[in-house]
C-alpha positions in Angstrom: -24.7 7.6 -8.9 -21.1 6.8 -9.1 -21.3 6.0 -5.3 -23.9 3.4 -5.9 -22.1 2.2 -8.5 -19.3 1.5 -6.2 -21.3 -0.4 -3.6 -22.6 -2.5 -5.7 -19.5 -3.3 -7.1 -18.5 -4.1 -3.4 -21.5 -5.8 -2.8 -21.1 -8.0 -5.9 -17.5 -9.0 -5.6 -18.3 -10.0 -1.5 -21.0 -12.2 -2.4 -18.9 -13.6 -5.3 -16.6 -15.1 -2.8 -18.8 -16.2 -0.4 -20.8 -18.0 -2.9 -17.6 -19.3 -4.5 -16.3 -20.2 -0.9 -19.4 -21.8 -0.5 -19.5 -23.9 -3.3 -16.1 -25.2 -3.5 -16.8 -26.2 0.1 -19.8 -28.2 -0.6 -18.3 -30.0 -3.8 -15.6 -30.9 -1.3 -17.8 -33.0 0.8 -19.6 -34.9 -2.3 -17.3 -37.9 -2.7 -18.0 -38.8 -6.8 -15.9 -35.0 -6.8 -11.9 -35.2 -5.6 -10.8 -31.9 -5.1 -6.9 -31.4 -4.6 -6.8 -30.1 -0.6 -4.9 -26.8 -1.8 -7.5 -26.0 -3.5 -9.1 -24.8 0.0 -5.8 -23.5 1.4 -5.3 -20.0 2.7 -3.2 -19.7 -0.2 -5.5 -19.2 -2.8 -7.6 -17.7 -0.6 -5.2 -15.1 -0.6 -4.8 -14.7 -4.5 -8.1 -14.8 -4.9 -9.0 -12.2 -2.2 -5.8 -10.4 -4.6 -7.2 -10.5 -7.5 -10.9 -9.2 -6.3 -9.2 -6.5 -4.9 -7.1 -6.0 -7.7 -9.8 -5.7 -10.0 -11.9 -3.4 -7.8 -9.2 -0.9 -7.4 -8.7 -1.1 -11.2 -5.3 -2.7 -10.2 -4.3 1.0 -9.2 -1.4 0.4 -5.8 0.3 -2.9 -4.9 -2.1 -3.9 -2.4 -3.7 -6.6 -4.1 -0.3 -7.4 -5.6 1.3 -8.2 -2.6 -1.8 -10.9 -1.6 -1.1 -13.0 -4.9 2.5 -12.4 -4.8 2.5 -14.0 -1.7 -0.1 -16.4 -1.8 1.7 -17.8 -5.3 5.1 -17.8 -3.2 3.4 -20.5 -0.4 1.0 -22.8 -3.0 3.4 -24.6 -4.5 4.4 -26.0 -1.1 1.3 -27.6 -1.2 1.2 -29.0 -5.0 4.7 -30.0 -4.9 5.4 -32.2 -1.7 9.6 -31.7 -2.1 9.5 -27.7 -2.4 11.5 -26.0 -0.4 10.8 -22.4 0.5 13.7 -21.9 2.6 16.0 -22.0 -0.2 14.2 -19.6 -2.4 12.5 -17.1 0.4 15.2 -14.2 0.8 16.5 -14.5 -3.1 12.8 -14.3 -4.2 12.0 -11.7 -1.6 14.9 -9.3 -2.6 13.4 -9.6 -6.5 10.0 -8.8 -5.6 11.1 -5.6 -3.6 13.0 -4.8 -6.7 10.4 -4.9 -9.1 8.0 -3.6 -6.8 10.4 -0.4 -6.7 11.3 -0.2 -11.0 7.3 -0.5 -11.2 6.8 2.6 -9.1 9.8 4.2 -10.4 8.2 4.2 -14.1 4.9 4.7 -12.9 5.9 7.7 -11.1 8.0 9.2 -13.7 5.4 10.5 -15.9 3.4 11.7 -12.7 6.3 13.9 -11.8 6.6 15.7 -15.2 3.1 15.9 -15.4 3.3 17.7 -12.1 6.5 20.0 -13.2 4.3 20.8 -16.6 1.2 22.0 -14.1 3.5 23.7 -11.3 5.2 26.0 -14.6 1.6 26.3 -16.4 0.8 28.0 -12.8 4.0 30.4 -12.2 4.7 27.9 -8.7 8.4 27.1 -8.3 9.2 24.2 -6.1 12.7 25.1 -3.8 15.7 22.6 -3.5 15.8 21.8 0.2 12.7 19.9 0.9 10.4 22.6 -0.7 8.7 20.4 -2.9 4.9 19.5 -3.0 5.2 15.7 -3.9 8.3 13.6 -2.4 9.9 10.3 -3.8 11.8 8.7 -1.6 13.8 5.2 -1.9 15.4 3.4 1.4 17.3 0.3 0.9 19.7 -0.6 4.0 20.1 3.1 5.0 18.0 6.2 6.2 16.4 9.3 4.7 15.0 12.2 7.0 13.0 15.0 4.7 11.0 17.9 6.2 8.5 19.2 3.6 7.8 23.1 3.9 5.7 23.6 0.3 1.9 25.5 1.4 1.0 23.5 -1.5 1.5 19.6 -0.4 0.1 17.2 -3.1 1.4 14.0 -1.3 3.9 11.3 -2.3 5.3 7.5 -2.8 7.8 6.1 0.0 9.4 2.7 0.3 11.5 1.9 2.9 13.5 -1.7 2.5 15.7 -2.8 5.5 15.7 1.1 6.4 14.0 4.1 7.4 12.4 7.1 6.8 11.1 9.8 8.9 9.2 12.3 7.0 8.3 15.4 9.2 4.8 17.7 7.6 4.4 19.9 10.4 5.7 23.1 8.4 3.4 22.0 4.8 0.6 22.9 4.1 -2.4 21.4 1.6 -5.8 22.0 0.1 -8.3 19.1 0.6 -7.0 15.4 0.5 -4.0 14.1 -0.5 -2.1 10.3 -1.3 0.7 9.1 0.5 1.8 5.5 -1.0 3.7 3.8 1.3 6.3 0.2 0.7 7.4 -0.7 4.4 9.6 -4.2 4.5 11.3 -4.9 7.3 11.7 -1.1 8.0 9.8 1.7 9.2 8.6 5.0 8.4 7.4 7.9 10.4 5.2 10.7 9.5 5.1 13.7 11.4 1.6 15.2 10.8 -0.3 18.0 12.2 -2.9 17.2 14.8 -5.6 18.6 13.0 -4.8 17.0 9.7 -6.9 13.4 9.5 -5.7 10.7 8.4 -7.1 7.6 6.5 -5.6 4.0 6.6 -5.9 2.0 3.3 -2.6 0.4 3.4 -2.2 -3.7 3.3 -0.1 -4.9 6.0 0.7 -8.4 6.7 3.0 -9.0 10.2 3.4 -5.2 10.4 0.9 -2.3 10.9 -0.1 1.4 11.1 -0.7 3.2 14.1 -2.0 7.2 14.8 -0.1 8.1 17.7 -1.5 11.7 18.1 -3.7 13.2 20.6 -6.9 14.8 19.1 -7.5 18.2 19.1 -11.0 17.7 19.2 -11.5 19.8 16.0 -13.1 19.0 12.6 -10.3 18.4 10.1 -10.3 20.1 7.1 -7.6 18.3 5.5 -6.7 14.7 5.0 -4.2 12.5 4.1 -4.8 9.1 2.3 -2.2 6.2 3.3 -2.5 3.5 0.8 0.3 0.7 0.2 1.6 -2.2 1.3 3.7 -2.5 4.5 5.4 -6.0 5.4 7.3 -6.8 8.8 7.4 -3.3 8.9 5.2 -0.4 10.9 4.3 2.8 9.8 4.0 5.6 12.9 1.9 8.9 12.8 3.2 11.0 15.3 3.1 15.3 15.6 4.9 17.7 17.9 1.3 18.8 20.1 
């Protein structure tokens, strides 16, 4: 039921646009109706596909943020003839990497003790040197290399700014599925996963990508890991050691 649900949510929202799309086009051509062009831009294309995805995903990740974020940056170009986005770009930029960081900070905060609260309930100490079962890592102009050796891997939030991170999983181990959020802006991050672990790309990227550079085993996986985030002039690489 819940899976139905969730189609026809998709469904819904898709033929929302399309008809919106549609519509907007359409009054466009009627000349008694004068339409500003930006209406029709790819800018608020962009908000909008933001905000439909925003809403869908209950606003859970910065995915959808990032679309209106950017979208908002580029439409007043359009509405205001004398604005000029080279002054503001790299000064703007640098705030929304900021914010985007505080936000998962404080968001992230209350998962951790909630996490430390579960791992005492059940007798499960987490060691010092890269032990732990869920990472949070920051890297702003610099570089942070962690190998995680916990049997009990829950997943984790990266965000690499100007920097990198190489994050090397070949000695955890996990139950099931697990979330990796991932911030990439101008940077890069590399996860060193096990062959037979699959993986699942969910993460927004504009001008930058994720690529799976493994060689299958040819096995059914058994355990997978979630990528979900936001990755800007950036890449994300999947590599393993087979």
């Amino acid at each position: 039921m819940g899976e139905h649900r969730n189609k026809l949510s998709n469904s819904f929202w898709v033929g929302a646009i399309i008809l919106g799309i549609g519509s907007f086009l359409l009054r466009d051509r009627l000349d008694f109706l004068d339409f500003p062009r930006w209406l029709f831009s790819w800018k608020v294309i962009l908000i909008v596909v933001g905000v439909v995805i925003g809403v869908n995903r209950r606003f859970e990740g910065i995915g959808w943020l990032a679309l209106i974020l950017v979208g908002s940056f580029f439409l007043p170009e359009d509405i205001f003839f004398d604005w000029d986005l080279r002054r503001y770009f790299f000064p703007v930029a640098i705030i929304a990497v900021g914010l985007v960081i505080l936000t998962r900070a404080v968001a992230g905060s209350g998962a951790r003790e909630a996490r430390k609260s579960a791992m005492n309930s059940d007798g499960i100490v987490a060691t010092d040197e890269g032990g732990e079962d869920y990472f949070d890592l920051v890297a702003v102009f610099g570089a942070i290399k962690r190998k995680v050796f916990s049997k009990m891997f829950r997943g984790g939030k990266v965000s690499s700014v100007f920097g990198g991170v190489d994050i090397d999983l070949s000695q955890a181990d996990m139950n099931g599925t697990v979330l990796v959020d991932v911030v990439c802006i101008f940077g890069g991050i590399k996860l060193i996963v096990p062959s037979n672990w699959e993986t699942k790309n969910d993460v927004t990227a504009i001008m930058g990508g994720v690529e799976d550079k493994r060689t299958s085993l040819g096995t059914t996986p058994t355990k997978k890991i979630v990528l979900t985030g936001f990755v800007m002039f950036g890449g994300v690489d999947i590599k393993s050691y087979v």
